[in-house]
Structures are given as structure tokens and as C-alpha cells.
C-alpha positions as a Markdown table, in Angstrom:
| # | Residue | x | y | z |
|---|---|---|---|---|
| 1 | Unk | 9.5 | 9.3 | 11.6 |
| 2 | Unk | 8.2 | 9.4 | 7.7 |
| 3 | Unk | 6.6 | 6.1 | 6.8 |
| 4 | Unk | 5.8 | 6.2 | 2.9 |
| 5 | Unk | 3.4 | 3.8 | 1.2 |
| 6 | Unk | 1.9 | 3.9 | -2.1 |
| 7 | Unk | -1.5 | 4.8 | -3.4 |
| 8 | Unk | -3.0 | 5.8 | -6.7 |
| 9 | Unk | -2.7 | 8.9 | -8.1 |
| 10 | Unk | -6.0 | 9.9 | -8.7 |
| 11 | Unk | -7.3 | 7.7 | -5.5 |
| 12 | Unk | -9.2 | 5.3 | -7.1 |
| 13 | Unk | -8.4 | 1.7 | -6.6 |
| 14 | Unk | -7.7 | 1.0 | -10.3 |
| 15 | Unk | -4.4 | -1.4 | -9.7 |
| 16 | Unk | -3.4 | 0.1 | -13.9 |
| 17 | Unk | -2.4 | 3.9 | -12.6 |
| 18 | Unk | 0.2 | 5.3 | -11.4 |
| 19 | Unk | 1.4 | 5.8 | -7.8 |
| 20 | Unk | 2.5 | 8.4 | -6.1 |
| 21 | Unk | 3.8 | 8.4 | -2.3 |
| 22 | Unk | 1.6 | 8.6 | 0.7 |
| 23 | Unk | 3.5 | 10.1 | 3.5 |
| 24 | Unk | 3.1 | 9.6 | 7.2 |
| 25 | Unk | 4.4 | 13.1 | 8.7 |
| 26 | Unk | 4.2 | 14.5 | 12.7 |
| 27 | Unk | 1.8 | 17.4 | 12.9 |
| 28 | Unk | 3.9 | 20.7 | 13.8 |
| 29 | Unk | 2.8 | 23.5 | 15.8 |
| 30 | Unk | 1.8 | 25.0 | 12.0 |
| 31 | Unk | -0.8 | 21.7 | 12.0 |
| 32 | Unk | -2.8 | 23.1 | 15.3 |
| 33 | Unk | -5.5 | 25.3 | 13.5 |
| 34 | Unk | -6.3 | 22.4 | 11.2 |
| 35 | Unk | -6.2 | 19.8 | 13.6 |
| 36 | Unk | -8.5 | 22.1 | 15.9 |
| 37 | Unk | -11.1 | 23.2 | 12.9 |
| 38 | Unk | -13.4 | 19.9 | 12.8 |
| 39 | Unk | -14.1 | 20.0 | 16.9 |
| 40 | Unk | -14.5 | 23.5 | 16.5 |
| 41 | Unk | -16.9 | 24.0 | 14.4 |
| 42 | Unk | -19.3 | 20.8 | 15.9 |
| 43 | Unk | -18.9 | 23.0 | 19.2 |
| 44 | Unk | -20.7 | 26.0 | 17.6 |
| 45 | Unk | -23.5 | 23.9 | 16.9 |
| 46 | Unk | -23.6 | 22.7 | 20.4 |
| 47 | Unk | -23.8 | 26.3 | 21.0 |
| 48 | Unk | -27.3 | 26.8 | 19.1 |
| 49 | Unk | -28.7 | 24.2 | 22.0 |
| 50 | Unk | -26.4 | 24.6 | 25.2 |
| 51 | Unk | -25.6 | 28.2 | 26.4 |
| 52 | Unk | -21.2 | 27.7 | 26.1 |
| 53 | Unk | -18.6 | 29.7 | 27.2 |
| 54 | Unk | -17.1 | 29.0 | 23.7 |
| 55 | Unk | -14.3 | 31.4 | 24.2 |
| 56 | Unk | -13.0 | 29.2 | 26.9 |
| 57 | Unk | -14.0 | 25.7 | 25.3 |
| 58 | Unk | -11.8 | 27.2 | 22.4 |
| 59 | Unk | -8.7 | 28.0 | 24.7 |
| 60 | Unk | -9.2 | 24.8 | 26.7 |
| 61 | Unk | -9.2 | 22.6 | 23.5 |
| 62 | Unk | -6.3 | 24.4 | 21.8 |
| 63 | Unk | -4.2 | 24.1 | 25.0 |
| 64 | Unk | -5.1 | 20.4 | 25.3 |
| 65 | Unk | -4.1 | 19.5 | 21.5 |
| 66 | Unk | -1.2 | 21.6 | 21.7 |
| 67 | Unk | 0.1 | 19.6 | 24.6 |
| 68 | Unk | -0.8 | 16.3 | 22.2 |
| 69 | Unk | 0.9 | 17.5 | 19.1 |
| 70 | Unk | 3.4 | 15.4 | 19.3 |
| 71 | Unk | 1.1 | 12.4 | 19.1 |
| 72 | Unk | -0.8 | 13.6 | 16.0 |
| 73 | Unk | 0.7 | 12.8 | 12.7 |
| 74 | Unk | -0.8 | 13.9 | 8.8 |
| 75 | Unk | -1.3 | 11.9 | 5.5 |
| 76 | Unk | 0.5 | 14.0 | 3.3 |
| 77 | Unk | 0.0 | 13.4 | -0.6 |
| 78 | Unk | 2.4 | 15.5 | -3.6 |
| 79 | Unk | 2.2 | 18.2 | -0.6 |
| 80 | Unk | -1.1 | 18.4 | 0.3 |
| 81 | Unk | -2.8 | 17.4 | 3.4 |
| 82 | Unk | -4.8 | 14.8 | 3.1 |
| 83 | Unk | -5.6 | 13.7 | 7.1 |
| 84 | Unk | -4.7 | 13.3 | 10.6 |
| 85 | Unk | -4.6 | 11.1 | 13.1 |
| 86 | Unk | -3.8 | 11.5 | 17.0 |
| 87 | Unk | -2.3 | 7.4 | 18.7 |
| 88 | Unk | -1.8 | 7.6 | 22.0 |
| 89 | Unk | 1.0 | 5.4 | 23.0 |
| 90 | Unk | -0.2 | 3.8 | 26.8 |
| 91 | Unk | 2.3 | 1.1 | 28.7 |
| 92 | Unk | 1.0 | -1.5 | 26.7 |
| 93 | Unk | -1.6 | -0.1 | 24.1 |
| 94 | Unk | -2.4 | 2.4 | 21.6 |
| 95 | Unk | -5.3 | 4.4 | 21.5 |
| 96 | Unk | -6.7 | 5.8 | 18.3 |
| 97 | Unk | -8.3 | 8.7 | 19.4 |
| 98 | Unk | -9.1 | 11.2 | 16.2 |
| 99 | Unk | -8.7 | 10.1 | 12.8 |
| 100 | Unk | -9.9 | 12.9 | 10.8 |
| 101 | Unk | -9.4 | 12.8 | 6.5 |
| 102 | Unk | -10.6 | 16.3 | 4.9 |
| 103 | Unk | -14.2 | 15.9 | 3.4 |
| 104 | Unk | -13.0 | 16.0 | -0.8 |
| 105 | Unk | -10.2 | 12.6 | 0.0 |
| 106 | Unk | -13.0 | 10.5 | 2.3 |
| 107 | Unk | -14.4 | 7.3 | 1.2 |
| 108 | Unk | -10.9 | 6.4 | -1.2 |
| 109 | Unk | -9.0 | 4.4 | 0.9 |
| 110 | Unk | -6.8 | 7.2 | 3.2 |
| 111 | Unk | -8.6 | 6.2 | 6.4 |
| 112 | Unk | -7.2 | 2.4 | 5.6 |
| 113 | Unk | -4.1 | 3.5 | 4.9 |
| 114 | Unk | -4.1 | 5.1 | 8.1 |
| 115 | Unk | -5.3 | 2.0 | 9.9 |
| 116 | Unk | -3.3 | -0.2 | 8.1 |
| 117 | Unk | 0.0 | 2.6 | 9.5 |
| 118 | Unk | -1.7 | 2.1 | 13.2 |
| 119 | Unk | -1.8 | -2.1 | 13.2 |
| 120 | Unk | 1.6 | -2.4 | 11.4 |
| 121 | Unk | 2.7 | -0.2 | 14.7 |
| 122 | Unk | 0.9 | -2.5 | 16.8 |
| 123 | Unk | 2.2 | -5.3 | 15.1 |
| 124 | Unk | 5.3 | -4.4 | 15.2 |
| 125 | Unk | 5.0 | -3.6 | 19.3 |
| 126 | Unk | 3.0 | -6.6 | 19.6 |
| 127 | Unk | 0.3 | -4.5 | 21.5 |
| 128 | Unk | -3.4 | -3.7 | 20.8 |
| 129 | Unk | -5.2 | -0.6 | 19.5 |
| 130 | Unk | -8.3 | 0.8 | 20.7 |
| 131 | Unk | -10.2 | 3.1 | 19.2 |
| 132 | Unk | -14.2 | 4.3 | 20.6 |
| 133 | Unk | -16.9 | 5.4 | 18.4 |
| 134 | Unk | -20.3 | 6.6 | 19.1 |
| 135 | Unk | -22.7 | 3.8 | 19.1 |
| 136 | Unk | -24.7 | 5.4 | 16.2 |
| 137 | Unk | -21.8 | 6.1 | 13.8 |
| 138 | Unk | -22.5 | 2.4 | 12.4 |
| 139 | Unk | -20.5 | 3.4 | 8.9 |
| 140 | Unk | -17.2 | 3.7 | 11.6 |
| 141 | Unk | -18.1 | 0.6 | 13.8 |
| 142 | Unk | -18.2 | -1.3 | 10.4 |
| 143 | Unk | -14.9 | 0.7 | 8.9 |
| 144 | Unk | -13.0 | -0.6 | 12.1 |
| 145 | Unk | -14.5 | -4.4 | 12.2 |
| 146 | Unk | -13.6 | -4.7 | 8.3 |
| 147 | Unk | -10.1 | -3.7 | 9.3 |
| 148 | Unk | -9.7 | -6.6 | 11.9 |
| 149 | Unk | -11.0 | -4.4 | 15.0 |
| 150 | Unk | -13.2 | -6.3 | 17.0 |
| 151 | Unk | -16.1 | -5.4 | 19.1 |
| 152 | Unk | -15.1 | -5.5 | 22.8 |
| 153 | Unk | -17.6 | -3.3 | 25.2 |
| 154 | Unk | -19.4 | -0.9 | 25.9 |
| 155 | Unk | -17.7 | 2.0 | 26.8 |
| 156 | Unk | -20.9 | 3.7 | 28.1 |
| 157 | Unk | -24.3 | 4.6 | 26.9 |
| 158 | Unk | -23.0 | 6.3 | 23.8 |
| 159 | Unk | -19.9 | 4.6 | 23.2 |
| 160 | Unk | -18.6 | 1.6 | 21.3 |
| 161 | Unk | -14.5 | 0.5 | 22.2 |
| 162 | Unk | -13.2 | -1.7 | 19.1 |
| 163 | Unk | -9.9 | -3.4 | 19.6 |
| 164 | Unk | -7.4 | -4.4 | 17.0 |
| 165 | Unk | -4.9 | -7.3 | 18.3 |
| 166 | Unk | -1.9 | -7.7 | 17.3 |
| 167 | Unk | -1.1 | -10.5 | 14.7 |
| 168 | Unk | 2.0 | -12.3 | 17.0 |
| 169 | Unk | 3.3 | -14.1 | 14.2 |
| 170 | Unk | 4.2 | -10.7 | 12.3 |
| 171 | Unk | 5.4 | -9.2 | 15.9 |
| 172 | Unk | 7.6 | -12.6 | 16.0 |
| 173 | Unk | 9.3 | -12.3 | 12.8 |
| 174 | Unk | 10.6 | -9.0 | 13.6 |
| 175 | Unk | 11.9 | -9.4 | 16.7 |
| 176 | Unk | 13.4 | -12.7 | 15.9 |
């Protein structure tokens, strides 16, 4: 499914420019490399402190994304690839698991546009989101509890679980 919004063209929040369309595409098998590239790269710099088979973590990984593909999706822009994000779809949840926007597009707007996707799903489902963050990423913890997530636990030690729930009078009005 292609969801299309709006944004502005040059990504700044001036309301005055013009729009172009902010697409909502699944990743494809073409999508792995990129998709893989971020975790990669933070595991070579595990490898300067931990001896790792990185050969294998590297097979492991790509295996285990390529088996999640279908649940990753891109924010595509006039063709170019903007982001990703992987939602897990649970009985009666979605997890956020990897939102990922390409370091030149972060920081205008494409990581709310992606949460704004996720909740409208939610809403829409009438089931929550979760998403988990390290405890010391506070620029994400506040990122999610400005987009309605709320704190809910501790998911351990080094963990934080944010929850979005959905808004039932939005679910309501579309299934009535």
C-alpha cells in the first residue's frame, strides 16, 4: 500500500512553498543493503572493543531483515529515499522497531511524518504502538512523548518502552 501526504519541497516548515508528495512505499529486496547499512556499520565499532565474529553477525542480521522485509516500508520523496521504518504488526499491537531517516533529511519533519503514518494505522486498528529506546537517547524519548507516546516501563536497565494509544473516537468514526 502507497500512502501519500504532503510536505514542503525544500523541507522546511514554511506553510508559503510548494508541496511535493511524500510517499509511503514497502522496502523490496533492492531496499536490504540500505536498510542493513546503519546496524552495520555501529557493529564495526563494537568490533574495536569486543572480539566479533562479524562475518557471521553480518549473515545473521541480513537473514533476519530479509525475513522482515515485508514489514519495513521507505519515505520516498521526487524518487529519492528519504527513510525507513520496520512496524511489526502483533495480535493486538504494533511495534515500532527501527525508524531510520538518512543523516542530510533528519531534524525536518520526516520522522513525524512517519509517526503520524504509524498512529493513523493504529488509529485506524484501534490498537497501540510501542516503540523502545535506549534510556540515554533523551532527544528520541522526547521525539516520541511530543508525538502523544507515553512513558510506560522500563524495559530493562537500558531501555525505555513508549506507548502511543489509540485515539477511539477516530477508530469509531471509521468503522461506524
Amino acid at each position: 500500500m502507497i500512502i501519500n501526504t504532503s510536505l514542503p519541497a525544500d523541507t522546511s516548515s514554511s506553510a508559503d512553498q510548494g508541496l511535493l508528495p511524500c510517499q509511503f512505499i514497502p522496502c523490496t529486496q533492492e531496499d536490504l543493503a540500505m536498510i542493513l547499512e546503519p546496524a552495520l556499520q555501529l557493529l564495526q565499532g563494537f568490533q574495536k572493543d569486543i572480539t566479533l565474529d562479524l562475518s557471521t553477525l553480518k549473515t545473521l542480521l541480513t537473514n533476519k531483515t530479509r525475513t522482515e522485509l515485508p514489514e519495513y516500508s521507505k519515505v520516498v520523496v521526487a524518487d529519492v529515499i528519504l527513510g525507513w521504518y520496520h512496524l511489526i504488526h502483533r495480535t493486538n499491537s504494533l511495534e515500532l522497531d527501527d525508524v531510520n531517516i538518512r543523516e542530510p533529511y533528519r531534524c525536518q519533519g520526516f520522522g513525524r511524518l512517519i509517526l503520524d503514518r504509524v498512529k493513523q494505522e493504529a488509529d485506524f486498528l484501534n490498537i497501540p504502538v510501542s516503540a523502545t529506546v535506549q534510556k540515554d537517547n533523551l532527544r528520541a524519548i522526547r521525539f516520541y512523548q511530543h508525538n502523544n507516546f507515553v512513558l510506560m516501563n522500563d524495559a530493562n536497565n537500558k531501555y525505555l518502552t513508549l506507548v502511543y494509544l489509540p485515539n477511539p473516537q477516530i477508530s469509531d468514526s471509521v468503522s461506524g
